[in-house]
C-alpha positions in Angstrom: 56.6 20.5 114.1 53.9 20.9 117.0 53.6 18.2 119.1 49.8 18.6 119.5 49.2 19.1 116.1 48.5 22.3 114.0 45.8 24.5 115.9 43.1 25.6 112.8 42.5 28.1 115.4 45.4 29.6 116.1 46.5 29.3 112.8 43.4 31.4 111.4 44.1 33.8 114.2 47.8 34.2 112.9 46.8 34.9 109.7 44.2 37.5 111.1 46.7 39.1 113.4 49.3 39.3 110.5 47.0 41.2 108.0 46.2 43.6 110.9 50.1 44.3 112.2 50.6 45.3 108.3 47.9 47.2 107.5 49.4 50.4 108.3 53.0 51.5 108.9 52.8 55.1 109.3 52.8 55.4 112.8 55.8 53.0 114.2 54.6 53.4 117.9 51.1 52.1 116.9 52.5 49.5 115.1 54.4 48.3 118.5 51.6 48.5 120.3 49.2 46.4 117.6 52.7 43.9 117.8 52.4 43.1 121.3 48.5 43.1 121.5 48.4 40.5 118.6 51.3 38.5 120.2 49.4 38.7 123.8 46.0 37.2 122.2 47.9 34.5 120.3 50.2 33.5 123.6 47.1 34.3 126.1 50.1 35.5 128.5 48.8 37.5 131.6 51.0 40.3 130.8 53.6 40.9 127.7 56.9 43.4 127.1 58.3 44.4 123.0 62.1 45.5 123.9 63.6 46.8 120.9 67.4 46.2 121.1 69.4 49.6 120.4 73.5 48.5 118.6 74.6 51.9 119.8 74.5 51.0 123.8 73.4 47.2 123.3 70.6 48.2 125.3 67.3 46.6 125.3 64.3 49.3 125.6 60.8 48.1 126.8 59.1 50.1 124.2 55.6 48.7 124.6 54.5 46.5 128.1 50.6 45.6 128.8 49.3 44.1 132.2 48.5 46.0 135.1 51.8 47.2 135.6 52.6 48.1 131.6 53.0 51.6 132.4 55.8 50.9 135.3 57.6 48.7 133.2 58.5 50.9 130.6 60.7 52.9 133.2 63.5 50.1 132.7 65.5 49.1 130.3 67.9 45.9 129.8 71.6 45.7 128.9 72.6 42.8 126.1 72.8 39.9 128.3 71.0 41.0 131.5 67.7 38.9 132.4 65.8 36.5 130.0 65.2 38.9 127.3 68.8 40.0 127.7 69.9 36.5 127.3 67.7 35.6 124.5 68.5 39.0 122.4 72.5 38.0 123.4 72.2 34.7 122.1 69.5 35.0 119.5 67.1 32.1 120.9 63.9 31.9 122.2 63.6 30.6 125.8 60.6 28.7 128.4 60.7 29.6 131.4 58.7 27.8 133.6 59.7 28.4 137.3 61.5 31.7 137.2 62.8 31.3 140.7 65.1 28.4 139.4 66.6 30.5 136.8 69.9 32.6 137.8 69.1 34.5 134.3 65.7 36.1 135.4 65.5 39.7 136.8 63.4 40.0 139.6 64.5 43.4 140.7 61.9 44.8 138.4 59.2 42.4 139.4 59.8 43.5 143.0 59.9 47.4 142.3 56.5 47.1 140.7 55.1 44.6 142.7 54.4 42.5 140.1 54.6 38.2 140.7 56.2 36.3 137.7 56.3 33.1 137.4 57.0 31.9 134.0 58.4 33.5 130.9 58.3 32.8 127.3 61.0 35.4 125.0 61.6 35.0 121.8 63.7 37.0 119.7 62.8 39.0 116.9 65.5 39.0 113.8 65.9 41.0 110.6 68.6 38.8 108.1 69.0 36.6 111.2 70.5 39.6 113.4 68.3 40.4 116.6 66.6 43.7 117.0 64.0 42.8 119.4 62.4 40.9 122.4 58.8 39.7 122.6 58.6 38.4 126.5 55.2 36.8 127.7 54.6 36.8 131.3 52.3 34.1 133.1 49.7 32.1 130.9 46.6 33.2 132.0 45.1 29.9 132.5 47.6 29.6 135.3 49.3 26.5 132.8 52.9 26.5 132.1 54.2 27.4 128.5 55.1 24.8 126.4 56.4 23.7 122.9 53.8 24.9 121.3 53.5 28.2 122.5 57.4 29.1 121.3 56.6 27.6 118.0 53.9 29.8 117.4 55.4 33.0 119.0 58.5 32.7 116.8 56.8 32.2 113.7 54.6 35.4 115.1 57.8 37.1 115.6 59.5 36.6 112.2 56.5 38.3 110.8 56.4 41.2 113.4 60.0 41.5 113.0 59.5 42.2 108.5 56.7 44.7 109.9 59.2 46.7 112.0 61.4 47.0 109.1 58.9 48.0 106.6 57.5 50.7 109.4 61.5 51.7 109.6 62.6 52.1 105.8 58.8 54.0 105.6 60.1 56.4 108.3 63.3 56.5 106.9 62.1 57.7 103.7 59.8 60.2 105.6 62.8 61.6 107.5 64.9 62.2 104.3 62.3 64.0 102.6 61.4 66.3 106.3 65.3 66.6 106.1 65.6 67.8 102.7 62.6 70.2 102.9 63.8 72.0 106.2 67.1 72.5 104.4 65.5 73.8 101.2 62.8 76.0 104.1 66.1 77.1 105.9 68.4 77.8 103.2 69.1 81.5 103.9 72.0 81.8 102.3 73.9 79.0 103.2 78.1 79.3 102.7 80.6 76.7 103.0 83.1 77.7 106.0 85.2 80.7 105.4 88.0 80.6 107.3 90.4 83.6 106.5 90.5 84.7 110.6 93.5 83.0 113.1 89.4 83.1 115.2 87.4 81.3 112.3 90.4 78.6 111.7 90.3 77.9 115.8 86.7 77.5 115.7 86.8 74.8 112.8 89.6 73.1 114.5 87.4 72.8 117.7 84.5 71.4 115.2 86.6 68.8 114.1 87.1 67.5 117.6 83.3 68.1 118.7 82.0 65.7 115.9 83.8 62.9 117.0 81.8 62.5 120.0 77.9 62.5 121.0 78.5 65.2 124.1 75.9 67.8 124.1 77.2 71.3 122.7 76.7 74.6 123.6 77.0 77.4 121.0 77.3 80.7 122.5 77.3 84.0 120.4 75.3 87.1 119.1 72.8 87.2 117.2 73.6 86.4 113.4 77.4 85.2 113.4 76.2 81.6 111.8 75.5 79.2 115.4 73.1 77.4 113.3 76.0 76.7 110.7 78.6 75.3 113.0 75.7 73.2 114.5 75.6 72.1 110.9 79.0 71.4 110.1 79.7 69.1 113.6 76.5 67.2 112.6 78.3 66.7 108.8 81.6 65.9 110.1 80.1 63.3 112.7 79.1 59.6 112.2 75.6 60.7 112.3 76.1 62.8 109.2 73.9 59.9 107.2 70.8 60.4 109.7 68.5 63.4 109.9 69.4 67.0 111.4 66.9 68.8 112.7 66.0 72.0 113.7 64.0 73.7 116.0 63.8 77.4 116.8 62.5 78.2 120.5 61.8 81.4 120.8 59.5 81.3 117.3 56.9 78.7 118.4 54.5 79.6 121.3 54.8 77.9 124.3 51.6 76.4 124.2 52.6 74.6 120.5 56.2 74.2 121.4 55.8 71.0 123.9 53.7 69.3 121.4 56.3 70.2 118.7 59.0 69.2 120.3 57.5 65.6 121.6 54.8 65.1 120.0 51.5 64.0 120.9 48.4 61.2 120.9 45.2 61.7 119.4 42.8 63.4 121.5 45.8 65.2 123.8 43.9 68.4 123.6 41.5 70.0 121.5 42.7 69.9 118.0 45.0 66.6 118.4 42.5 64.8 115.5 45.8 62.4 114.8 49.1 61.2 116.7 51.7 63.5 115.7 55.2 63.1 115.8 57.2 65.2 117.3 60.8 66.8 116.6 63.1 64.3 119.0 61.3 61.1 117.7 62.0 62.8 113.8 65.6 63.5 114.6 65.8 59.9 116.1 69.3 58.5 115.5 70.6 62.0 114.5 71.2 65.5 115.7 68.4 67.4 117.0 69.7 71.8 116.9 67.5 73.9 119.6 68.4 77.1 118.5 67.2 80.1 121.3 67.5 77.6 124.1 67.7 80.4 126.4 63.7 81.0 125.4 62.6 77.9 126.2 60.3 78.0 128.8 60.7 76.6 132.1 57.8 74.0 132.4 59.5 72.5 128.9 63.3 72.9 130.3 62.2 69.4 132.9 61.1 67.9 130.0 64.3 68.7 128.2 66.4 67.6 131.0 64.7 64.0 131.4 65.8 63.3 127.1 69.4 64.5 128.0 69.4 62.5 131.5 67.8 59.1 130.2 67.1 59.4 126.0 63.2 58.8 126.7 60.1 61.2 126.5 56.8 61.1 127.0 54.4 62.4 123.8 51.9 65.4 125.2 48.7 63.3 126.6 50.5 59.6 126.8 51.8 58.3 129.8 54.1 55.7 127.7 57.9 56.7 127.5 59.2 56.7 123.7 62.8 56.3 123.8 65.6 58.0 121.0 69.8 58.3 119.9 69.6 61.9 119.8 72.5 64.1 120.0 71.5 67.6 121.2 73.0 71.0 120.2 71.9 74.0 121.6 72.7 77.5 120.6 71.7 81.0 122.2 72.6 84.4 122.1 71.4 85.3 126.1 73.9 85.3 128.7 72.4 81.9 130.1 74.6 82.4 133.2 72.5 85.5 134.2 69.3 83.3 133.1 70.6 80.8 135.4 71.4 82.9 138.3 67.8 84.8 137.7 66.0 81.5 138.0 65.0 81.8 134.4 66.8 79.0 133.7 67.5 75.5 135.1 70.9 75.0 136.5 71.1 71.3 136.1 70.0 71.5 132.7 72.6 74.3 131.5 75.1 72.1 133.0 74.0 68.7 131.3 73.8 71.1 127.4 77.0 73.0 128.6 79.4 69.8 128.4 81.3 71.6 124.9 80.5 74.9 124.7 81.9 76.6 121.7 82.1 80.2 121.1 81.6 81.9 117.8 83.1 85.2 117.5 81.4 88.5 116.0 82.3 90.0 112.8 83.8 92.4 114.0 86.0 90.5 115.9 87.2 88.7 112.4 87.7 91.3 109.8 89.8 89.3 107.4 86.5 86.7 106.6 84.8 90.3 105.7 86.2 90.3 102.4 85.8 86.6 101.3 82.1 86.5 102.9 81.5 89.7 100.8 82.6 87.7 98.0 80.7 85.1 98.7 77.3 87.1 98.6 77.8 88.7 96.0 78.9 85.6 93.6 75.5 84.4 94.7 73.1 87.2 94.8 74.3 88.3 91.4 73.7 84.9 90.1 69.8 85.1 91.0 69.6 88.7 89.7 71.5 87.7 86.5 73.8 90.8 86.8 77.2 91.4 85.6 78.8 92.9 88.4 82.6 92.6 88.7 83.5 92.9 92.5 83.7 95.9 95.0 85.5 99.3 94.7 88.5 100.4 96.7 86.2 102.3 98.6 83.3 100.0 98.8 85.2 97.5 100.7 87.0 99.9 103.0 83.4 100.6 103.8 83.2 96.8 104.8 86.0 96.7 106.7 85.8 99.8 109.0 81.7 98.9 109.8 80.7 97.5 113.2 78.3 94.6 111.8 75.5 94.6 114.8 74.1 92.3 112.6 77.0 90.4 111.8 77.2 87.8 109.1 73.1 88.3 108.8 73.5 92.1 108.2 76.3 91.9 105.9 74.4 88.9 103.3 71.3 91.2 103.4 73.8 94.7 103.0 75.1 92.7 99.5 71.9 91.9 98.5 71.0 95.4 98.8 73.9 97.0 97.1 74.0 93.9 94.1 70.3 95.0 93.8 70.5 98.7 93.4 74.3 98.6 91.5 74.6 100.6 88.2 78.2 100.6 88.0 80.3 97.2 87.1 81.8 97.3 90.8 80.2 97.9 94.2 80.0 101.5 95.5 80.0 102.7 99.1 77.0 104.2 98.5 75.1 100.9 97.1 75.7 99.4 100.4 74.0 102.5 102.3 76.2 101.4 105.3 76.7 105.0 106.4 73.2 106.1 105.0 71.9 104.0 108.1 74.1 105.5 110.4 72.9 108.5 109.8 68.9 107.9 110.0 70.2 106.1 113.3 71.3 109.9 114.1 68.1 111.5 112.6 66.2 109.7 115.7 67.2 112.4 118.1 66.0 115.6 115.9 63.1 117.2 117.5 63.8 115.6 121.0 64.1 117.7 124.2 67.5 117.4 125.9 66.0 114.5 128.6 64.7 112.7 125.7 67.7 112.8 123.4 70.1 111.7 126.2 67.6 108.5 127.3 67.4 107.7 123.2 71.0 108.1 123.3 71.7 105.6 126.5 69.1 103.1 125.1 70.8 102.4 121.5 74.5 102.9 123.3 74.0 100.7 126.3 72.1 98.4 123.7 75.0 98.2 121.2 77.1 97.1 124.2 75.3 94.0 125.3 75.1 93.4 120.9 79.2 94.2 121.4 79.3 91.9 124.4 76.6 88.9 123.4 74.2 90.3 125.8 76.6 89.5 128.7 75.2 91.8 131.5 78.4 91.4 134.1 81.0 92.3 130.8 78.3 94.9 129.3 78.3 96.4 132.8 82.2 96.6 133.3 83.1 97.9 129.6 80.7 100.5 130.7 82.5 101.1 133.6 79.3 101.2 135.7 77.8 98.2 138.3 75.8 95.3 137.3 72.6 95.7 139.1 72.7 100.3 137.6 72.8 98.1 134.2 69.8 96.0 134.9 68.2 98.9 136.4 68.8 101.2 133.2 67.5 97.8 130.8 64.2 98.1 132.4 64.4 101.9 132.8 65.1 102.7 129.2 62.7 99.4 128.2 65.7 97.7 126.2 64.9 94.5 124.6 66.5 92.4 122.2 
């Protein structure tokens, strides 16, 4: 088998190196990097790459590169066939190369961006049931001798056991990721409700799902507050051939910005002062599925370049590491601001709102959709009677007249939590008007100006109308501000006049 013989040495040092690679698999990123060490001290190369081969793009990702230019390299990435380790994942064969310069297959554009001299190679692939998911490349022996026989035969049999460890580290992580993905649906499950689609608005919208699944564009989901974003983010995720792989979700405007960075990338031990361990972050969890930023318009602007680099090139860096950690993530985004305004007010990037607005969808108000009124009222109550274990029949006459002819600020939201109420407080066998209390809250709304002077009770009265307007209007300043017949810039005066907020 080796033409010198075995090495006592180098076998003990396999064996060392291969307890050490599996000792732990809970971190897959330290597992790379113990990988490519190991391999480094067994091949004594001057400097070493792990490319990991993603089947989506057939794309070849230096995950992991040491040497004095490690950093650099794991800017670039390979596609199948392109350069030695493109050739040797294509072909599924280890390869010596001993004067690169020779070699039409090596790259040396990346060599001369980094200013970094090659001149000999060793690659072998690393397989799983004989398919290639990986690259181990040695650059430059550091004895200055050429590779030989010996040193493939050693790296492949390294590689077939790296190779079993990247597939344990996967199915550990893929078991992780199922559970995460179960608890944040059990954690988010506020009333979750199949589709109802009674609207000619609702039946549109599902349609347009339908077609936004079948693609891995980024989507924009535009609407108040309340009329189900997250759900349709749900139900393209579902209907896509992702639907096997985890969906994630993140809410913006509820983490602080200091947390939100880390949460969203990650971070190393040691980042800052209470990063005791590496910790994964959100994009690296949702790797290979859908990742939902829900209030993208409340991210803050020192994240948003962050967020534009994953939709531009799939890679991050975690907080405090200068190594790029690249993902298959699809990205939906949802908000309830009018992110033009945002935009135009420097609030928020322009190049990014044009890489997350590629399919924006729309999701209509309540009140814009009576005829789902009924069914989703039928909905709630099947279920909140259920948990209450009460006997209630349906609504009255007048109860769901009472549905139908409210404005629903709160849209779907409000009208699960009005049915809650009213299946809560019920003593008939049907719903009454007045167990919903839609009117009751009308008129406390009303009780607000009693005891007011005239100047007060007409700025109280301009706050909750022009406020109920942007609601109307999804917060839209330039269709707020022309359904109110007034101009754009008296609205945005008034807003910060009258201290609306949303």
């Amino acid at each position: 088998m080796f033409k010198s013989g075995i090495d006592i040495r180098k076998l003990e040092t396999l064996i060392e190196i291969n307890t050490r690679i599996n000792s732990d698999y809970s971190d897959p990123r330290s597992l790379l990097q113990r990988i490519l060490e190991s391999a480094t001290r067994l091949s004594e190369g001057e400097a070493s790459s792990l490319l990991l081969l993603r089947p989506e793009n057939n794309k070849l990702y230096f995950e992991i590169a040491l040497g004095s230019k490690g950093p650099e390299v794991q800017k670039f990435s390979l596609n199948l066939g392109e350069g030695i380790a493109g050739w040797v994942a294509q072909n599924n064969r280890s390869l010596v190369v001993n004067d690169v310069d020779q070699d039409q297959r090596f790259q040396s554009d990346i060599g001369r961006q980094i200013g970094f001299d090659t001149r000999s190679i060793l690659a072998v692939p690393m397989r799983i049931r004989d398919r290639c998911v990986g690259v181990i490349e040695m650059i430059n022996k550091r004895d200055g001798k050429p590779f030989d026989e010996d040193d493939r035969q050693w790296l492949e049999i390294f590689a077939t056991q790296a190779a079993l460890a990247i597939q344990n580290a996967r199915s550990l992580q893929q078991v992780k990721q199922e559970i995460f993905l179960l608890q944040d649906q059990v954690s988010n499950n506020q009333g979750f409700h199949s589709f109802i689609c009674e609207s000619p608005a609702m039946k549109e919208r599902m349609a347009m799902v339908d077609r936004l699944a079948v693609t891995d564009s980024s989507v924009l989901i535009l609407g108040e507050s309340g009329v189900g974003k997250e759900l349709f983010a749900e139900q393209i995720h579902l209907r896509s051939n992702r639907s096997e792989r985890p969906f994630i979700r993140v809410n913006c405007a509820a983490l602080p910005e200091a947390l939100l960075e880390s949460e969203l990338f990650g971070h190393v031990k040691g980042a800052f002062t209470d990063a005791q361990n590496d910790r994964r972050g959100r994009f690296e969890l949702a790797d290979g599925g859908t990742i939902f930023l829900d209030e993208i318009g409340e991210l803050p602007l020192t994240v948003q370049a962050k967020m534009l680099r994953v939709l531009q090139s799939q890679s991050f860096e975690p907080v405090g590491s200068s190594q790029p950690m690249h993902v298959d993530v699809r990205i939906i985004a949802a908000t309830n601001k009018d992110i033009d305004q945002a935009v135009t007010d420097g609030t928020f990037r322009r190049d990014l709102y044009y890489r997350l607005n590629v399919l924006p969808l729309y999701v209509p108000p309540l009140r814009e959709r009576l005829e789902d009124i009924p069914a989703l009222a039928e909905h709630f109550l099947m279920k909140f009677k259920r948990e209450v274990k009460k006997p209630l029949r349906g609504f009255s006459d007048q109860a769901l007249q009472e549905l139908l002819s409210y404005s629903w600020p709160g849209n779907v939201r409000e009208l699960e939590n009005s049915i809650e109420r009213a299946v809560v407080t019920a003593t008939a066998e049907d719903i009454q008007p007045e167990d919903l209390a839609l009117r009751s809250t009308a008129a406390m709304q009303e009780s607000r100006y009693v005891g007011q002077t005239l100047k007060d009770s007409m700025n109280l009265f301009k706050k909750h109308f022009i406020r109920h307007t942007l609601e109307q209007n999804g917060w839209n300043q330039t269709v707020t501000a022309r359904v109110l017949g007034i101009q754009r810039t008296y609205l945005s005066r008034l807003i910060k006049e009258l201290d609306i907020i949303r």
